[in-house]
Each structure stands twice: as C-alpha cells, then as structure tokens.
C-alpha positions, 0 to 999 in steps of 0.5 A: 677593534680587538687590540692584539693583547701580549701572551704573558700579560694576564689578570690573575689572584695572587700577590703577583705584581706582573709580568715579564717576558723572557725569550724562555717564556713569561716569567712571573713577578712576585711582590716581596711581602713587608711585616703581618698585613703591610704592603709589599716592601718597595725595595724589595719588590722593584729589586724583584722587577729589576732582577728579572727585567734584566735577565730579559734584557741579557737575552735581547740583541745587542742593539737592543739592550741598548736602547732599553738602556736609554729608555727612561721613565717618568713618573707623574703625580697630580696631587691635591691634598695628599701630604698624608701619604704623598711621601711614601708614594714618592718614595715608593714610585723612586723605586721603580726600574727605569724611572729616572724622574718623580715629578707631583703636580700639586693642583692647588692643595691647601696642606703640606702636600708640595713640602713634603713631596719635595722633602721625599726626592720629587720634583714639585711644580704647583698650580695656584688653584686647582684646576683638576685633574687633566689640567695636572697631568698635561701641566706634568707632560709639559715639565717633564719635556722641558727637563729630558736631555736631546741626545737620549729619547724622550721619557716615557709617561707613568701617571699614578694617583698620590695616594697609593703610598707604599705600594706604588711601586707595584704600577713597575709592571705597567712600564715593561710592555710599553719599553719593550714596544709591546704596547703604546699604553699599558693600564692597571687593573686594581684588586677589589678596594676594601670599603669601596662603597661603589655599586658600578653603575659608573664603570658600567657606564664607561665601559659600554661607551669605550665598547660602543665606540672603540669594540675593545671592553676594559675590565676597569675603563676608570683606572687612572695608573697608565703608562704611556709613550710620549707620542701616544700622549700628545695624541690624546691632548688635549685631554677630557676635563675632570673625572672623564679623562681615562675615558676620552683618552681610551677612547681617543688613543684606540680610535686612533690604533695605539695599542692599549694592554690592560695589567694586573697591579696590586695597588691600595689606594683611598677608595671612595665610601658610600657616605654623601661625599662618596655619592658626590665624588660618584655622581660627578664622576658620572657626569664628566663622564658622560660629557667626555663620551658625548663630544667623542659621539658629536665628533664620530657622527659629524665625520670628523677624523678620530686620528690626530697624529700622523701615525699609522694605525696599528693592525690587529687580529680583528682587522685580519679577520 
C-alpha cells in the first residue's frame, strides 16, 4: 500500500524548513539563519512558519479557519539525561505555531534534566526509573489527555527527542499536513549528522521489514520526530518496546490505513559515533528492532486483524490501481 503523499510535501538540499500549502500553490519556508555556523534562529524561523501559515489560512472557508483556530498541539519530550540541552530544546519547541503545551517526560534521569526543563517553561512529569522510551511517550499522551480542556479538540501529538536544542523548532513543518488533514501522521527526514558513525545495516533492516509488510519504503524508518492525530495514537498503543517503537508504529498505523507523509526537517541532534557505545547503542537498536518486526509477522501469519480502531482505511492511488 502506496500512501497518497501531498504534492508541495518534498525532500530537497537547502535550508528550507518545509513546506506550506496556499490555495496559490506550495510555498516554501525558509529557516531564518543565526550568527556564522549556528542553527536557525527559533523566533525567527516559527515567525516565518507562522506568517505563512496564516496566509494559507486567510484563503480557507470560513468554518475552516476556525477549526485550524481550535487546533492545538502538544508537544512531547521523553528525556533521559539531557539537562545540557533540554532547555534550548524546550524553548526552541515553544516556538512552534500551534503548540500550546511543551510536556518532558523525564524517564528516570540521574542529572538536572526535569529542573532545568521546568525553569525553561515545560510542564515536567518524571518516572522513578527509566523505563524507556515507548513507556515515556504513552506516559506523555496520558498527561497531555488529562490537561486538553472538553469544549476544544484534543491536542494533536508532536514527539521530538530532548536533544535537538535550538533547532527544534524546525520539526513546525511536521504540524501543518496533520492540522490541515493531510495526513494522520507526518515524520521527519533528518539531513546527514555530522559524526554520525552508523553504516545503515540498521535503517536497511528496518525499511525492508516496513517494505515487507506494509509496500510503503521510508526514506528514514527510525526518525522518532512525529506528529500525530490523537486517534492515530491510540491505534498504535500499545506501543513497541525500546528502540523498536518508530518501526512497530509505522507498521501498525499503515496496516491499519492512516496516512503517513515523510517531511524534510533541518534538525541537529547528538548522533551516535562509531565508538564501543555507539556500537551497543546500534546493536540494541538492531535487536528491538527485530523484535517489534517479528511479533508484527506472528500476528500478520496467524490472521490476526492489523486494524485496531474503528476507522475505516484509508484509499490510496495503489488501491485504485
């Protein structure tokens, strides 16, 4: 299954942070640049998104505008050990339209990370001990259900890691095709990561088992920076344990015919080396992997249903075909 992908939503070079659609046509968003070899500047940038964002907006029906209005977003943390940079990613995330809520999970860190979160404006809830990294994000979901208000729609779900520091707000990108309806859940595609020591036996691994299953071939199968709907949460709960998450959750929301859109972001985060630590760091990512990838083949060959919601499936170009 091919899902129908939006026309202004491509992968590209340049320091554009996304894209926007406008009754005009696909508009371009550019990251406003900081000082000589710094990220983007956040206000700038989610000023940039915002201003164009709004324009899209101004050409929509009138009921419309308004329910864009009511939309809002929050944005989920899961943090272990981070209190180097989870600030400048929490004020970095604050920045982003539509984003109304910046909750860290701190999953049972041993340094300042749930302090300094909150003394950057998050909301902070923390685990005793770490209970890794699927645990954090439903724990997030759970909290951030308790605090949308019942006259207004519940927040959509934007989950970025805790150390992309300034240029967080360059996931904004992601939040417009799931607001706009365009896609249930939106992932981002990371630029190559200086000192990244990784060789892609891992990625490979995962995109052949989300090709096998599913038809659809992900540029990035392990990006963890998603947006998602709140239904299209809940029908991935409960979700893959450890490093195998993005994978069993790509796999769960296609099989079930949510729509999932790849979108350039220009991210920086702390790549994994090709040190002993970034070799463990990958041969666990292997191993849940794989793990999350068999119990989806188990269920698939014993003819268990893939859907779990009672949402129809989605049609796409391949269905038509």
């Amino acid at each position: 299954m091919t899902p129908v992908v939006p026309d202004g939503v491509r992968a590209g070079p340049g320091p554009r942070v996304g894209v926007v659609h406008t009754d005009d046509g696909p508009e371009d968003v550019v990251a406003a640049p900081g000082p000589a070899g710094a990220p983007a500047d956040p206000a700038a940038t989610a000023e940039a998104v915002a201003g164009t964002a709004a324009a899209d907006v101004r050409h929509r029906p009138v009921a419309h505008r308004e329910h864009l209005r009511r939309r809002r977003v929050a944005v989920v943390v899961p943090a272990k050990d981070e209190a180097r940079r989870i600030a400048a990613t929490v004020r970095s995330a604050r920045a982003i339209p539509n984003v109304d809520l910046v909750l860290v999970v701190d999953d049972g860190s041993v340094d300042d990370t749930q302090h300094v979160a909150r003394e950057a404006g998050a909301v902070v809830v923390r685990h005793s001990h770490n209970r890794g990294k699927a645990a954090a994000m439903e724990t997030g979901a759970a909290v951030v259900a308790m605090r949308d208000l019942p006259d207004r729609p519940p927040r959509d779900l934007l989950f970025i890691d805790g150390d992309l520091a300034d240029t967080a707000v360059a996931t904004a990108p992601l939040v417009g095709p799931v607001l706009a309806g365009e896609a249930d859940v939106t992932i981002a595609v990371l630029p190559r990561q200086a000192g990244a020591g990784g060789r892609g036996f891992v990625v490979g691994a995962a995109r052949r088992a989300i090709v096998a299953l599913t038809g659809w071939t992900p540029s990035q199968p392990l990006s963890g920076m998603r947006c998602l709907t709140r239904e299209a949460f809940e029908a991935a709960t409960p979700l893959a344990r450890g490093w195998g998450v993005e994978v069993g959750m790509t796999i769960d929301l296609l099989r079930q015919g949510f729509r999932v859109l790849e979108v350039p972001c220009e991210l920086r985060h702390r790549p994994s080396g090709n040190d002993l630590k970034g070799q463990l760091h990958r041969a666990a990512q292997y191993r849940d992997v794989q793990i999350a990838v068999a119990a989806r083949r188990l269920r698939s060959a014993a003819g268990l249903p893939a859907r779990r919601s009672g949402r129809p499936a989605q049609r796409t170009e391949a269905d038509e075909a």
